[in-house]
Chimera marker file (.cmm) of the C-alpha trace (Angstrom):
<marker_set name="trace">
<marker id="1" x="2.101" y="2.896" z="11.814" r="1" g="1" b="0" radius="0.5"/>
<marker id="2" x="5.571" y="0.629" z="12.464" r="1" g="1" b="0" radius="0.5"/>
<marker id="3" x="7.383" y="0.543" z="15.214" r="1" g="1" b="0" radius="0.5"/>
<marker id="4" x="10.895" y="-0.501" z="15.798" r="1" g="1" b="0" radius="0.5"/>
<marker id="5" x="11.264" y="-4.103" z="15.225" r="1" g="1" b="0" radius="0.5"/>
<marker id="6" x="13.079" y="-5.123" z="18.674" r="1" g="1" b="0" radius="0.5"/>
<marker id="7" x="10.085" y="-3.235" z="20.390" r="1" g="1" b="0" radius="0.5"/>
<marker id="8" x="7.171" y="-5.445" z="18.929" r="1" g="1" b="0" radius="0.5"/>
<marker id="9" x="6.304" y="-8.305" z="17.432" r="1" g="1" b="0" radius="0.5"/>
<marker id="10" x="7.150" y="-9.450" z="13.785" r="1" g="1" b="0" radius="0.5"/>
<marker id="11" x="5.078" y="-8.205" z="10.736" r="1" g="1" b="0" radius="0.5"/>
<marker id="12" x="3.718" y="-10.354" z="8.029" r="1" g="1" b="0" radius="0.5"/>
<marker id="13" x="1.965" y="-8.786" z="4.540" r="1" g="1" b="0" radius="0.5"/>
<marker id="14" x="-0.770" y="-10.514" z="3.739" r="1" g="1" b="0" radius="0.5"/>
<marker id="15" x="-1.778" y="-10.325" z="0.348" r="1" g="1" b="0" radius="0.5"/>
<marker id="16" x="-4.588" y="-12.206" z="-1.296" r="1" g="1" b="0" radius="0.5"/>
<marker id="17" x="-7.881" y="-10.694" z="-3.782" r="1" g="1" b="0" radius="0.5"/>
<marker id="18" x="-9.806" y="-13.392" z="-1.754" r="1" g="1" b="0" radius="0.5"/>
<marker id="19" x="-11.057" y="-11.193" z="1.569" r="1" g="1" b="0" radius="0.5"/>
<marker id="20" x="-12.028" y="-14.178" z="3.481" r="1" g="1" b="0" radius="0.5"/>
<marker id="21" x="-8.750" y="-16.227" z="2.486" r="1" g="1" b="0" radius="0.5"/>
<marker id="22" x="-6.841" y="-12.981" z="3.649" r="1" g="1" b="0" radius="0.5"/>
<marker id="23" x="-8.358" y="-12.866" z="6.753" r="1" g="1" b="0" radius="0.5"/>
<marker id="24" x="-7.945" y="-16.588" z="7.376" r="1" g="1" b="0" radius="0.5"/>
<marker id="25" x="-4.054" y="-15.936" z="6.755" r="1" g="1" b="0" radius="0.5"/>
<marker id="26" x="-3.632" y="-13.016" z="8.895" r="1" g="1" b="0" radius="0.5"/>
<marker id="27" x="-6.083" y="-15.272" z="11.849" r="1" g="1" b="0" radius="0.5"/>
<marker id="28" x="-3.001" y="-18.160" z="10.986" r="1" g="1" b="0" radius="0.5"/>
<marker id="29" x="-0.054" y="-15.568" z="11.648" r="1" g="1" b="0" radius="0.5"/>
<marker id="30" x="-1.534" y="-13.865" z="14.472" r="1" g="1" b="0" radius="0.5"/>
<marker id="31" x="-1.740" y="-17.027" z="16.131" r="1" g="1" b="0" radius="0.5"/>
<marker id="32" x="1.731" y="-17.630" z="15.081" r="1" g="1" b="0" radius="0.5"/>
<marker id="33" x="3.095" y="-14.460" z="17.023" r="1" g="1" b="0" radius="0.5"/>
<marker id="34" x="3.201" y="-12.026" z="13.876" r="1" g="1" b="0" radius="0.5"/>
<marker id="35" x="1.299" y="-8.717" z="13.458" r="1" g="1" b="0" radius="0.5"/>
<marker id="36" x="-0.256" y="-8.424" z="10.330" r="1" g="1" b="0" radius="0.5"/>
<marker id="37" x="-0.339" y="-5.903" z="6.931" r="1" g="1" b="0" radius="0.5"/>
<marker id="38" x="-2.783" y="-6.732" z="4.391" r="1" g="1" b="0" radius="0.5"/>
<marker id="39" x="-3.015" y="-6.200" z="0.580" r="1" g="1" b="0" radius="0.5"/>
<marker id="40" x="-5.610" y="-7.050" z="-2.159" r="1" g="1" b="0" radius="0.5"/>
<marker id="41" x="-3.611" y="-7.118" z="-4.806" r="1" g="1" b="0" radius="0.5"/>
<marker id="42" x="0.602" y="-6.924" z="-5.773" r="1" g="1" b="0" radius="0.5"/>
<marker id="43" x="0.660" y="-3.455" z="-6.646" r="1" g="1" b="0" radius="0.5"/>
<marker id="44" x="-0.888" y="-2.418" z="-3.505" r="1" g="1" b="0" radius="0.5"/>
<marker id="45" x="1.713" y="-4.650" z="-1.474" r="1" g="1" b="0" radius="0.5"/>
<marker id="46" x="4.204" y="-3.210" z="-3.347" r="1" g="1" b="0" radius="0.5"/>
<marker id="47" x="3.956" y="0.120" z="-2.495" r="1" g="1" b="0" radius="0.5"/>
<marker id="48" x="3.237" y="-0.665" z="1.489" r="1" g="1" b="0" radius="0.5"/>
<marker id="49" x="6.702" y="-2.737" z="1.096" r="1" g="1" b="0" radius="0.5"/>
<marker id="50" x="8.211" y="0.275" z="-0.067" r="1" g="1" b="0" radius="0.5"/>
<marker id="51" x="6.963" y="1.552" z="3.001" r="1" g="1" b="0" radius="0.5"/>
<marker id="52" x="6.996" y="-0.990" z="5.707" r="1" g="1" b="0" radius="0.5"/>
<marker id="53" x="9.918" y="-3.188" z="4.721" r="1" g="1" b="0" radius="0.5"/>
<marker id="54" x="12.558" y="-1.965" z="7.653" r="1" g="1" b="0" radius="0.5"/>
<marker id="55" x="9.491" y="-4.000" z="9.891" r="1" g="1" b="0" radius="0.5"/>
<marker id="56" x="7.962" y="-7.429" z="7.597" r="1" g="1" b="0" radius="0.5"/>
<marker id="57" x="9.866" y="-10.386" z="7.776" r="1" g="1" b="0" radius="0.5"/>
<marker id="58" x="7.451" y="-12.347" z="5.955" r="1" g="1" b="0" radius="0.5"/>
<marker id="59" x="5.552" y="-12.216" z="2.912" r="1" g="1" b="0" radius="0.5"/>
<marker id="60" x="2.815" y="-14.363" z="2.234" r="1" g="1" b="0" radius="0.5"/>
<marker id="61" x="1.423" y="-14.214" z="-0.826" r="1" g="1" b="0" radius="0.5"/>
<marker id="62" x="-1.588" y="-15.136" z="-3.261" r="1" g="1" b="0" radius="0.5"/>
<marker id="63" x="-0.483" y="-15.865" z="-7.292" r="1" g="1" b="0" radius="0.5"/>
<marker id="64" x="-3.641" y="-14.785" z="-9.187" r="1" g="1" b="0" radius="0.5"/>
<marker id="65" x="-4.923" y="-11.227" z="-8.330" r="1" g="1" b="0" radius="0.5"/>
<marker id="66" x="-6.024" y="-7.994" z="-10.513" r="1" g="1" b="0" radius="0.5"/>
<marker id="67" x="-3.287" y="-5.401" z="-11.007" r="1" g="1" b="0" radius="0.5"/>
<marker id="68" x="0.136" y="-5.425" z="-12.853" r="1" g="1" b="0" radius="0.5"/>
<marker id="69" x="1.986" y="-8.161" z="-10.591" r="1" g="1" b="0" radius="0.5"/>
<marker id="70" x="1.100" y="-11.625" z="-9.919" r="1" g="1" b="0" radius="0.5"/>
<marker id="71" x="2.058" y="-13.411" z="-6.457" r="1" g="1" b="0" radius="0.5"/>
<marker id="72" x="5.763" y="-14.685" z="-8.378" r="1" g="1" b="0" radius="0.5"/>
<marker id="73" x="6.075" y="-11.362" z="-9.433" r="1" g="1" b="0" radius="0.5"/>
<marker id="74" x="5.505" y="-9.864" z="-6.044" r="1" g="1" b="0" radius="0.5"/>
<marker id="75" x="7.709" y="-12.885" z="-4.663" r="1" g="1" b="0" radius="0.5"/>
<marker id="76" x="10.558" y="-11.938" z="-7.099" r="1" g="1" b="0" radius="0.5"/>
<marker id="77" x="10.735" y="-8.204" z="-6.243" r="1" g="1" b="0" radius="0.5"/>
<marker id="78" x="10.557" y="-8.591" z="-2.533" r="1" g="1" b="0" radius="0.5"/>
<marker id="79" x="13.076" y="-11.370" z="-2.634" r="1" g="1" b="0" radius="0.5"/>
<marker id="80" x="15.192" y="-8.589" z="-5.002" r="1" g="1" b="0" radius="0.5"/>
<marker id="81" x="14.836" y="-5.560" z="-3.324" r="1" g="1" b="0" radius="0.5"/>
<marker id="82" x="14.647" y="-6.799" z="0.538" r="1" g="1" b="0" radius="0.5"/>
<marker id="83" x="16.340" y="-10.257" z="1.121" r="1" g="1" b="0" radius="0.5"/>
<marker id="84" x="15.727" y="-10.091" z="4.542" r="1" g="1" b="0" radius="0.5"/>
<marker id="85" x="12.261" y="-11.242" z="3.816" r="1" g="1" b="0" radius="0.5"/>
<marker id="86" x="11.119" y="-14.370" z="4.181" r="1" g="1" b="0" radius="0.5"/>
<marker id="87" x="8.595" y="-15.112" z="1.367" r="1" g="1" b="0" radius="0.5"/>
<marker id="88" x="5.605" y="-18.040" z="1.074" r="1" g="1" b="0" radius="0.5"/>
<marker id="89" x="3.634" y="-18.420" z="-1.798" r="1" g="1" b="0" radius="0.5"/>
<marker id="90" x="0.204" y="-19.706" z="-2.023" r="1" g="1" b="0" radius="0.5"/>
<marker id="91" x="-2.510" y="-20.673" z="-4.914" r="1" g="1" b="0" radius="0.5"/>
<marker id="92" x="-5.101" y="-23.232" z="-5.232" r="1" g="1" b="0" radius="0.5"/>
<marker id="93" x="-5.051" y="-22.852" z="-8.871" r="1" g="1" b="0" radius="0.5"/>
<marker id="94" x="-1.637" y="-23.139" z="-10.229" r="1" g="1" b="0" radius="0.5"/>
<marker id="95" x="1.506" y="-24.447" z="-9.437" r="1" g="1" b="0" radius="0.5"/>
<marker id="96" x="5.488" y="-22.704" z="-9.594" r="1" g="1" b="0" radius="0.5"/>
<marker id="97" x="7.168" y="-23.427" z="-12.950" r="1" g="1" b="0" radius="0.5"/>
<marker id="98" x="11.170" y="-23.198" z="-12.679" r="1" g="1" b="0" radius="0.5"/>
<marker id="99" x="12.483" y="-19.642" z="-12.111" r="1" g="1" b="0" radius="0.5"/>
<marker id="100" x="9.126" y="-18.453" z="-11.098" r="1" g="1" b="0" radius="0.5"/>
<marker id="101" x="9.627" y="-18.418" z="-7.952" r="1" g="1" b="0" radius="0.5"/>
<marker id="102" x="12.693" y="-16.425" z="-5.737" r="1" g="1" b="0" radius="0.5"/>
<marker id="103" x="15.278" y="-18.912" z="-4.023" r="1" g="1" b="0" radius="0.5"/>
<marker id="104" x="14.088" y="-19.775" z="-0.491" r="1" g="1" b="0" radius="0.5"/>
<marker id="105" x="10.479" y="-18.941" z="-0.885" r="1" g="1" b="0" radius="0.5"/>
<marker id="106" x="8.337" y="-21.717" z="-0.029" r="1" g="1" b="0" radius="0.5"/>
<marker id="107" x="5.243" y="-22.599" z="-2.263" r="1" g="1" b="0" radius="0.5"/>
<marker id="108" x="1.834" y="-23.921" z="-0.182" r="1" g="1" b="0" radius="0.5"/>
<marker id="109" x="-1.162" y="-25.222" z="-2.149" r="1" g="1" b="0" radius="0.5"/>
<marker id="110" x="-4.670" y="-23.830" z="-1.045" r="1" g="1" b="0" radius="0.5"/>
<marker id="111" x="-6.822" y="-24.216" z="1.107" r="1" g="1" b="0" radius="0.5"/>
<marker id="112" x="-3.964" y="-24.556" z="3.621" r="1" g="1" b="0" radius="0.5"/>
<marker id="113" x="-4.315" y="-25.296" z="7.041" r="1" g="1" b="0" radius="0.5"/>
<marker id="114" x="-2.654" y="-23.517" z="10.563" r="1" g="1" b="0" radius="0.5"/>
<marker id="115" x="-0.235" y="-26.379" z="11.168" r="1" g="1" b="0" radius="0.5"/>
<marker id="116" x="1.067" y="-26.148" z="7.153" r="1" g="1" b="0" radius="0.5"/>
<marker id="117" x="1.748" y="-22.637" z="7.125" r="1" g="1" b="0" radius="0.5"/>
<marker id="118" x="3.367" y="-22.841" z="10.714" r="1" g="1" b="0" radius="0.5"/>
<marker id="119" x="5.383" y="-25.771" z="9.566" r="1" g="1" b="0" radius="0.5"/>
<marker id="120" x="6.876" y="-23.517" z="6.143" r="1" g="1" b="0" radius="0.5"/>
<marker id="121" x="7.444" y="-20.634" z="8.708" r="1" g="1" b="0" radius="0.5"/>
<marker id="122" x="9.514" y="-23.346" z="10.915" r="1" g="1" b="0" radius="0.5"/>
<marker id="123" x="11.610" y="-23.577" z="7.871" r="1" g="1" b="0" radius="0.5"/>
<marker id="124" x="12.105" y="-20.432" z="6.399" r="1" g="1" b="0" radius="0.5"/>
<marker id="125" x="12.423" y="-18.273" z="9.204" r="1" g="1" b="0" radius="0.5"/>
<marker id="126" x="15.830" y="-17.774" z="11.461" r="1" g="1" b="0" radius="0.5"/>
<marker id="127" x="15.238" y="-18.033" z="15.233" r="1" g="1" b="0" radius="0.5"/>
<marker id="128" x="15.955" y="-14.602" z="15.996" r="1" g="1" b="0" radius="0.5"/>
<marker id="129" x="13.255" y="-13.629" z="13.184" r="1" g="1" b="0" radius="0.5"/>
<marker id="130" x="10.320" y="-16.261" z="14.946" r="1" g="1" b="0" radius="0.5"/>
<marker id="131" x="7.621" y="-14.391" z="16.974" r="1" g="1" b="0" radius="0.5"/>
<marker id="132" x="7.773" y="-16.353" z="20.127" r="1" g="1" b="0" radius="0.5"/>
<marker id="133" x="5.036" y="-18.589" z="19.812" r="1" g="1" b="0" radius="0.5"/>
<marker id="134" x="6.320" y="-20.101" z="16.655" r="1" g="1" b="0" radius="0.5"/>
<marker id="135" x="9.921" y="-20.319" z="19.088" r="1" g="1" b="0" radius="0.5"/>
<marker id="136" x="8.253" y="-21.854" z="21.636" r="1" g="1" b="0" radius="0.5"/>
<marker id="137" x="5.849" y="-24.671" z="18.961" r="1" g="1" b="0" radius="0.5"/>
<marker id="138" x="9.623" y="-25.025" z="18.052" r="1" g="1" b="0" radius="0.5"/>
<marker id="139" x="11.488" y="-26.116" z="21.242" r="1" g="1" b="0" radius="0.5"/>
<marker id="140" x="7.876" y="-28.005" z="22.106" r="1" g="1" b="0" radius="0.5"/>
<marker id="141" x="7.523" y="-29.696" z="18.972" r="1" g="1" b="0" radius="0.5"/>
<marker id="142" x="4.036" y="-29.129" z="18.839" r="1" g="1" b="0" radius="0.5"/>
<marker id="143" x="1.337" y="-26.177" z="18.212" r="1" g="1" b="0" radius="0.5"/>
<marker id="144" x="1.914" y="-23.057" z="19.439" r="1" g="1" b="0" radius="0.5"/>
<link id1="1" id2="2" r="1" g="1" b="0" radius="0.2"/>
<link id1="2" id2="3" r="1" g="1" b="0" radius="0.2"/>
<link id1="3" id2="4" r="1" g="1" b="0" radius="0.2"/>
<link id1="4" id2="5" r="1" g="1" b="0" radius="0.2"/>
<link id1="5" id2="6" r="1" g="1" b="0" radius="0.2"/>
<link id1="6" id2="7" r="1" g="1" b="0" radius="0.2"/>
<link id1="7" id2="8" r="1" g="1" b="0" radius="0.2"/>
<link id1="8" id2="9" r="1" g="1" b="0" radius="0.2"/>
<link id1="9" id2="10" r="1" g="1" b="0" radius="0.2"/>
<link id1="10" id2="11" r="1" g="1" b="0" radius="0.2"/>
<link id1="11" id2="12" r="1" g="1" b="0" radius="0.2"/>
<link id1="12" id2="13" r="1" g="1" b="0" radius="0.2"/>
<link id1="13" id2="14" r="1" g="1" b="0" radius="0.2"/>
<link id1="14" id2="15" r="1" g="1" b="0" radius="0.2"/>
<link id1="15" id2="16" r="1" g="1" b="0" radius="0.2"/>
<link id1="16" id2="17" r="1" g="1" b="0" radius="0.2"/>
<link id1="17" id2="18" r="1" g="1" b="0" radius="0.2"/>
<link id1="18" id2="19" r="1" g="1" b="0" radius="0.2"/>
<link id1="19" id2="20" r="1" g="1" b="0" radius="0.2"/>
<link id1="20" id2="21" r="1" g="1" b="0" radius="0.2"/>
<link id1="21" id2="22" r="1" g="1" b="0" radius="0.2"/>
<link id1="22" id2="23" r="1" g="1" b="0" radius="0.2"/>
<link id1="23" id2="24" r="1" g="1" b="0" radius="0.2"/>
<link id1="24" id2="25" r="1" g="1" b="0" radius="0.2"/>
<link id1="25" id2="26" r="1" g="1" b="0" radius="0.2"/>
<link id1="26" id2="27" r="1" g="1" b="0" radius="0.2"/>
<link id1="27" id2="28" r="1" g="1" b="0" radius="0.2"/>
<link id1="28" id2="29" r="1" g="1" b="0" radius="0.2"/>
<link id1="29" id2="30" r="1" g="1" b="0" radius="0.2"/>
<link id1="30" id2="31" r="1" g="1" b="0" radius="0.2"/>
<link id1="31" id2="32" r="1" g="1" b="0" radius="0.2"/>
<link id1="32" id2="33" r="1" g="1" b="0" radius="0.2"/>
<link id1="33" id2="34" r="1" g="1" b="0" radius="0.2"/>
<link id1="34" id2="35" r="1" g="1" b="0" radius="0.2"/>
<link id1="35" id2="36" r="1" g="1" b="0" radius="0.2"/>
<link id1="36" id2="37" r="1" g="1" b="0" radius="0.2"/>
<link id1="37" id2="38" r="1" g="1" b="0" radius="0.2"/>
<link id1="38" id2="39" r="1" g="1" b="0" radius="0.2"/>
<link id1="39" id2="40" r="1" g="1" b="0" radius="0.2"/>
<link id1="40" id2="41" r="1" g="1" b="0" radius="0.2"/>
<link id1="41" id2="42" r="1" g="1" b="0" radius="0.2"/>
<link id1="42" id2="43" r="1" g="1" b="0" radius="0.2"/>
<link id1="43" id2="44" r="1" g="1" b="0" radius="0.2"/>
<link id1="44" id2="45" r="1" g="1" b="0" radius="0.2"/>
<link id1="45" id2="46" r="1" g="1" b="0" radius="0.2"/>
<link id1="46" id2="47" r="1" g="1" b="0" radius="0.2"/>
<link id1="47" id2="48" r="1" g="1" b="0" radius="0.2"/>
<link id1="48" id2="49" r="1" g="1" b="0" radius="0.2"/>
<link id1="49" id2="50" r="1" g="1" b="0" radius="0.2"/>
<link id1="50" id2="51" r="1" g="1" b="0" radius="0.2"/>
<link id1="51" id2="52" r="1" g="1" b="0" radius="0.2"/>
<link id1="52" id2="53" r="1" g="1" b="0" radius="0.2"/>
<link id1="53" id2="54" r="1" g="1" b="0" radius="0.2"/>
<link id1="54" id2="55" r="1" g="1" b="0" radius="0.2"/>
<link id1="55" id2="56" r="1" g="1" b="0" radius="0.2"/>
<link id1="56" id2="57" r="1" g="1" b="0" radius="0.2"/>
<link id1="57" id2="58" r="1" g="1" b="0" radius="0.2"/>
<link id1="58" id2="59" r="1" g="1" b="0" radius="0.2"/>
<link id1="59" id2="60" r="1" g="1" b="0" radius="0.2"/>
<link id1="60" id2="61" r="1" g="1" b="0" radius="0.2"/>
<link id1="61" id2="62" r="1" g="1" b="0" radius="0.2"/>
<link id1="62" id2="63" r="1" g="1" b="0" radius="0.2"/>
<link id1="63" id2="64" r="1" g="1" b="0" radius="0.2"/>
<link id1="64" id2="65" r="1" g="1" b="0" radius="0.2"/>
<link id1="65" id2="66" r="1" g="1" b="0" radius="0.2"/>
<link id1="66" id2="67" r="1" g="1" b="0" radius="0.2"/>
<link id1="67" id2="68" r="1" g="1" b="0" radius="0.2"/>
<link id1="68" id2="69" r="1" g="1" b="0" radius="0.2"/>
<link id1="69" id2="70" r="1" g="1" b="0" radius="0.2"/>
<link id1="70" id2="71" r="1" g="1" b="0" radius="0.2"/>
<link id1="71" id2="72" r="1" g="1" b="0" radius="0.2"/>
<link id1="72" id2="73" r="1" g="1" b="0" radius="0.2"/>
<link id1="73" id2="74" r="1" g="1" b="0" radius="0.2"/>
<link id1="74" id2="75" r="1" g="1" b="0" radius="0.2"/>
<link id1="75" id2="76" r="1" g="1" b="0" radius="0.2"/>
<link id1="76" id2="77" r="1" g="1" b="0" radius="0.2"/>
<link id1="77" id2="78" r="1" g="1" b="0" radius="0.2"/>
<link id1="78" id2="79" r="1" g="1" b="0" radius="0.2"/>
<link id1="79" id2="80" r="1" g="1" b="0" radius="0.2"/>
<link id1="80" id2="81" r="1" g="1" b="0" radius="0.2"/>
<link id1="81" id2="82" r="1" g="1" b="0" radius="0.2"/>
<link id1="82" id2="83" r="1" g="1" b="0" radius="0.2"/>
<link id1="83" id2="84" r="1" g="1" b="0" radius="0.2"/>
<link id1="84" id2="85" r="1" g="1" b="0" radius="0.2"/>
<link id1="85" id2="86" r="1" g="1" b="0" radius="0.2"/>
<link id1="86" id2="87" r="1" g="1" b="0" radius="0.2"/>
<link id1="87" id2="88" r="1" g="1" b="0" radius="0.2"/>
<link id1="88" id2="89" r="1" g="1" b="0" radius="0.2"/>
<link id1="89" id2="90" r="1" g="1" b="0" radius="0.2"/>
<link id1="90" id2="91" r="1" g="1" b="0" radius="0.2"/>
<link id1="91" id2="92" r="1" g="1" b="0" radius="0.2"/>
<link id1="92" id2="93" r="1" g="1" b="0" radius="0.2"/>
<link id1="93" id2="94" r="1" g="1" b="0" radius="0.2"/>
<link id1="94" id2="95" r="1" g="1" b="0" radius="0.2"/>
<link id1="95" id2="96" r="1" g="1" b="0" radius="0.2"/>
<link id1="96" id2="97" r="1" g="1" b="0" radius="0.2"/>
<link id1="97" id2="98" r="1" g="1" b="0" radius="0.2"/>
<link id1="98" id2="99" r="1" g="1" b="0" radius="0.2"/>
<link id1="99" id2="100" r="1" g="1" b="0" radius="0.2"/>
<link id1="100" id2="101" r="1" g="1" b="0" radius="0.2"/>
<link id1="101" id2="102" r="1" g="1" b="0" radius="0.2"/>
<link id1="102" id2="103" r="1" g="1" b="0" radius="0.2"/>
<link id1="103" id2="104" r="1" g="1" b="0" radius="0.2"/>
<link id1="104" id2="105" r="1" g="1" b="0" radius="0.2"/>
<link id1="105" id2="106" r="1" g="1" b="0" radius="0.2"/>
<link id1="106" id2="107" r="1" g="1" b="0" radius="0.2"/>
<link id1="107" id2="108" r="1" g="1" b="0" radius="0.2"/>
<link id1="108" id2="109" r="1" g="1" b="0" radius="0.2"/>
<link id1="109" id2="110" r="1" g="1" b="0" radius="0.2"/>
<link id1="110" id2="111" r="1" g="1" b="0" radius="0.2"/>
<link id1="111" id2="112" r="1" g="1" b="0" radius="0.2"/>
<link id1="112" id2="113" r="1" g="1" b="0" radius="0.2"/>
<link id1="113" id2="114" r="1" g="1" b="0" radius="0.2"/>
<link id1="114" id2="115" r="1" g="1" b="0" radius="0.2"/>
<link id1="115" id2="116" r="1" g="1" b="0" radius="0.2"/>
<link id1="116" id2="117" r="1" g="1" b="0" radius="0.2"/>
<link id1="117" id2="118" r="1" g="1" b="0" radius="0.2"/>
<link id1="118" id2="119" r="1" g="1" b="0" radius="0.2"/>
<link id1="119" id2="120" r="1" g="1" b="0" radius="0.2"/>
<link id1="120" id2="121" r="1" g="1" b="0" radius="0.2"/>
<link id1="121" id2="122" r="1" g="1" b="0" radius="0.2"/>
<link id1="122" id2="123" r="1" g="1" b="0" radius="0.2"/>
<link id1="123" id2="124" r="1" g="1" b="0" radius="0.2"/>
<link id1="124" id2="125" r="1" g="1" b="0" radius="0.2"/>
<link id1="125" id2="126" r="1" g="1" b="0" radius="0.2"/>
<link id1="126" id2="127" r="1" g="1" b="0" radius="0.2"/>
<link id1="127" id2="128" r="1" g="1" b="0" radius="0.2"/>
<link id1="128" id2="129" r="1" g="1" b="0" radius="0.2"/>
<link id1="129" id2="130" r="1" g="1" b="0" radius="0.2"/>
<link id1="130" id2="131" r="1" g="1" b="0" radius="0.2"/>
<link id1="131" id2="132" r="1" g="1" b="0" radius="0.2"/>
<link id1="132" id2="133" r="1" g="1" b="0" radius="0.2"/>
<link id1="133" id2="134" r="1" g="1" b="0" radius="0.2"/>
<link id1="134" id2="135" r="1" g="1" b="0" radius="0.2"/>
<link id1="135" id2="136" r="1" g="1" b="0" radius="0.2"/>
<link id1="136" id2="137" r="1" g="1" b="0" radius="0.2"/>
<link id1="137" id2="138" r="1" g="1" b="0" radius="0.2"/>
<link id1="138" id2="139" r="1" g="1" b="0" radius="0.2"/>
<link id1="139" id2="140" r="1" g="1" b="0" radius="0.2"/>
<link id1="140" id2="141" r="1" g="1" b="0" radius="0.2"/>
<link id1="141" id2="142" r="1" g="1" b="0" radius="0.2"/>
<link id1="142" id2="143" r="1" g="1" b="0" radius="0.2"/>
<link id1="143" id2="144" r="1" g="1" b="0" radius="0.2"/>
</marker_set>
């Protein structure tokens, strides 16, 4: 299912309860360059972390969903056990108290657009760790 990183593009998890706000994520970081993982809930992208973590450098993540981890809690472990991940957090229903959230993770209200989550990922992620069309909306200053 992964491949070596240098040999393909970046992977992003998706993970978000909401099917058609999952799908409208993984549409936004497809476009950006990134293939995609999905989850429905934190335990679920949890375990395919466990799994697929040598390959995502990006998590973006829902707060409220069913299992035994919210989105912060999700953010917080990923952050813990694999720096190298760059982490966004999204909800349209509440908002990051202090120490919810892991250092460097970027918090997005909902419903987002393309050009917000693009411009978070501008941010967050180092150049070498950019799928190229986010390197070349970059150097362009514009869409990808």
């Amino acid at each position: 299912m992964s491949e070596p990183i240098a040999n393909s593009q970046p992977y992003a998890l998706v993970v978000d309860d909401d099917g058609l706000i999952r799908m409208d994520a993984m549409d936004i970081l497809q476009d950006a360059g990134f293939r995609t993982f999905e989850a429905s809930d934190g335990d679920k992208a949890m375990t395919l972390l466990a799994r697929e973590h040598a390959v995502i450098v990006l998590l973006f993540t829902d707060v409220q969903m069913p299992g035994t981890r919210d989105g912060f809690a999700v953010a917080r472990e990923t952050a813990s056990r694999w720096p190298h991940i760059a982490i966004v957090v999204a909800s349209g229903h509440v908002r990051p108290e202090p120490g919810e959230m892991p250092d460097g993770a970027r918090f997005i209200g909902k419903p987002f657009t393309a050009d917000m989550v693009h411009d978070h990922l501008q941010d967050i992620l180092p150049d070498g760790r950019k799928p190229a069309p986010l390197r070349c909306r970059d150097q362009a200053g514009g869409a990808p």
